[in-house]
C-alpha positions, 0 to 999 in steps of 0.5 A: 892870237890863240894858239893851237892846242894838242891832245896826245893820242896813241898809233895805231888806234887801238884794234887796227893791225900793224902794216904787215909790209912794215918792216920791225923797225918802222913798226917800231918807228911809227908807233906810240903817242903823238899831239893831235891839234885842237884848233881854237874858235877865231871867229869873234877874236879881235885881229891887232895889227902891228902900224906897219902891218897895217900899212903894208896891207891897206896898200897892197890892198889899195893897189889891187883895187885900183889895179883892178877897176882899170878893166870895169866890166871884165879883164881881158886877161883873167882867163890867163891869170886865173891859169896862172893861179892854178899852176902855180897853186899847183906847183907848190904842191909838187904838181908840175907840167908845161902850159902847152899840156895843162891847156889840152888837158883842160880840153879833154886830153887826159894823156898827162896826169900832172896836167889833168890835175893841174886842169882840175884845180883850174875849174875849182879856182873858177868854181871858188870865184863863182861862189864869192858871194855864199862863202859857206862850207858847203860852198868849200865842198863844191871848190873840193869836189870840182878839183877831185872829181876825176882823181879822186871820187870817193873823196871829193867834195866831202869832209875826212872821217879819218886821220890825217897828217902832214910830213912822216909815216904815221901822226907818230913821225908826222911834222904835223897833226890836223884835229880829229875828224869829228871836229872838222865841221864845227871848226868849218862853221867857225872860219866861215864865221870868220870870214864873214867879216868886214872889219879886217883888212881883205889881205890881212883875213885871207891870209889868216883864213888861209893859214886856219883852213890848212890847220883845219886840213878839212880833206884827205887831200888838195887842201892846199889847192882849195884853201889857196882858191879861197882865198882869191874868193874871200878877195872877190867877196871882199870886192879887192878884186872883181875882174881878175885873179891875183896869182898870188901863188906865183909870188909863194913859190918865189920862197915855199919854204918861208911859206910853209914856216909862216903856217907853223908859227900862225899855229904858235899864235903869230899871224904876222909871218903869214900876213907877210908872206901874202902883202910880198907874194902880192907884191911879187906876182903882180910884178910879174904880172906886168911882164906877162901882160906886155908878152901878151900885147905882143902876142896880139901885135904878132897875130894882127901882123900877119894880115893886111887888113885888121878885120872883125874876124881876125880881132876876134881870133886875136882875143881867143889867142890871148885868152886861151892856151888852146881851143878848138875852131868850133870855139872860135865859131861860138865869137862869131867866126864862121868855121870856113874863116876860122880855118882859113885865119888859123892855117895862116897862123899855123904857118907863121908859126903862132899856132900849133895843130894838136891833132884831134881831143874829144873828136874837135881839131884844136891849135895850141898858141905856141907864144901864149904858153911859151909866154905863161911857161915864162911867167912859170919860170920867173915865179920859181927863182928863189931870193 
């Protein structure tokens, strides 16, 4: 696999001033050459796999795949993998916040900004998922844009005209230093190119398309956040995944650090680490998956428990409980429900303490499902113990 090559280059740039908050020192720290990288064309390099590899990636493939067409026609629980993958994509980046909050957030409360944040890499992740079928840049851009929009306007949804760099003070100290800008689209056209294949196993090529995006590093920021949601859209592309979204991230945050080690070797030339690390937080997260999942049924048999007779309008309010973290009764109305019932089933709720009355967000009363984010702040938790 080719390996990343550098240029040295000097900082500051010639004519820019010297941070006059700086003291000497760290003037003098952050100042001088460094490498900048220049990320070599993988589009038409052949992909060889070790046997083992191979295996390991055909069968967690097939797993998924079979996973998957258990639920033809839409998973009942996608909605909350898809937050799960958001939060945990979020966490690895030091984004953190519990269920209960990035689920009002999602619904207008911008009182927590780790949430909002969080909020926002879920509507890219579902932006990503809509795009599956163009996966081009301008399809990376509207991911972007969809994620930044609120924190960070100037910015989102288009491409860095500046340097950036990763870890450090300045390219000087930084552990690592991403290709000029002006490379960046031509770099872009490149890896769409390349995931436009089909003669690489689906986990093997978002694995690798991954580990090339973050070399890239096409934005000034949340390029760890949109390059993990492309990688859920290279496997819906690929037809691994039609009706959920495997929260792979969950599986990553069991080991960051192994994560992060397997970037930098993918940039020695080795796409084997990153492989792995990809097969095994698949394999992780989906064990997990399977303990949310039954937390889940348990939070509909809780609900169904609480009425005599398992009506039309309780089932529907059912679903809406184990598909979303907190809605509104006027969100229970567009199922079906009249909001005379709606309120009267949620009062009941309330009272058993399935449910929690948040009060008012954007003019709309809105319940929280106190068992489904404590069942998701359990899976959070879960996806953080270490080896």
């Amino acid at each position: 696999w080719p390996v990343v090559q550098y240029t040295e280059r000097s900082w500051p740039p010639l004519g820019e001033p010297a941070d006059p908050l700086w003291s000497n020192r760290r003037r003098k720290a952050n100042k001088g050459a460094y490498p900048q990288a220049v990320v070599p064309k993988i589009a038409n390099i052949k992909v060889e796999l070790a046997a083992d590899v191979t295996t390991m990636v055909q069968t967690v493939n097939d797993d998924l795949t079979r996973f998957d067409a258990q639920y033809e026609g839409g998973a009942p629980f996608s909605a909350v993998l898809l937050r799960s993958e958001s939060s945990a994509s979020s966490e690895i980046e030091h984004l953190t916040a519990n269920a209960r909050r990035i689920a009002l957030a999602r619904l207008g409360d911008g009182t927590r900004r780790n949430a909002s944040l969080i909020a926002r890499n879920t509507m890219a992740l579902e932006a990503a998922l809509q795009l599956a079928n163009q996966l081009d840049v301008d399809a990376m851009l509207k991911m972007h844009h969809a994620l930044l929009k609120d924190s960070d306007p100037d910015h989102a949804g288009r491409l860095r005209e500046e340097a950036v760099w990763i870890g450090g003070q300045s390219p000087v100290t930084a552990m690592f230093v991403p290709p000029e800008h002006s490379t960046v689209p031509d770099a872009l056209e490149d890896l769409v190119a390349f995931m436009q294949r089909t003669d690489i196993p689906a986990m093997a090529q978002a694995a690798i398309a991954h580990a090339q995006f973050e070399t890239i590093h096409p934005f000034t920021d949340g390029n760890g956040r949109t390059g993990r949601a492309l990688v859920s859209a290279i496997l819906r592309s690929r037809g691994t995944t039609q009706n959920f979204t495997v929260p792979l991230s969950s599986g990553l945050l069991t080991n960051t650090n192994d994560y992060f080690d397997a970037l930098n070797q993918y940039r020695q030339g080795n796409i084997a680490p990153i492989i792995d690390q990809f097969v095994a937080a698949t394999q992780s997260s989906m064990g997990n998956v399977q303990v949310l999942l039954n937390d889940i049924e348990t939070v509909r048999d809780e609900i169904f428990a609480t009425a005599q007779r398992r009506t039309k309008n309780l089932e529907i309010v059912a679903r809406l409980c184990t598909t979303e973290p907190a809605f509104t009764a006027r969100m229970a109305q567009e199922h079906g429900v009249s909001l005379s019932t709606a309120y009267k089933i949620l009062g009941r709720l309330v009272e058993q303490g399935i449910l929690r009355s948040e009060g008012k967000i954007a003019g709309q009363s809105v319940w929280s499902v106190r068992v489904l984010t404590d069942a998701l702040d359990a899976f959070a938790e879960r996806a953080r113990r270490r080896h």
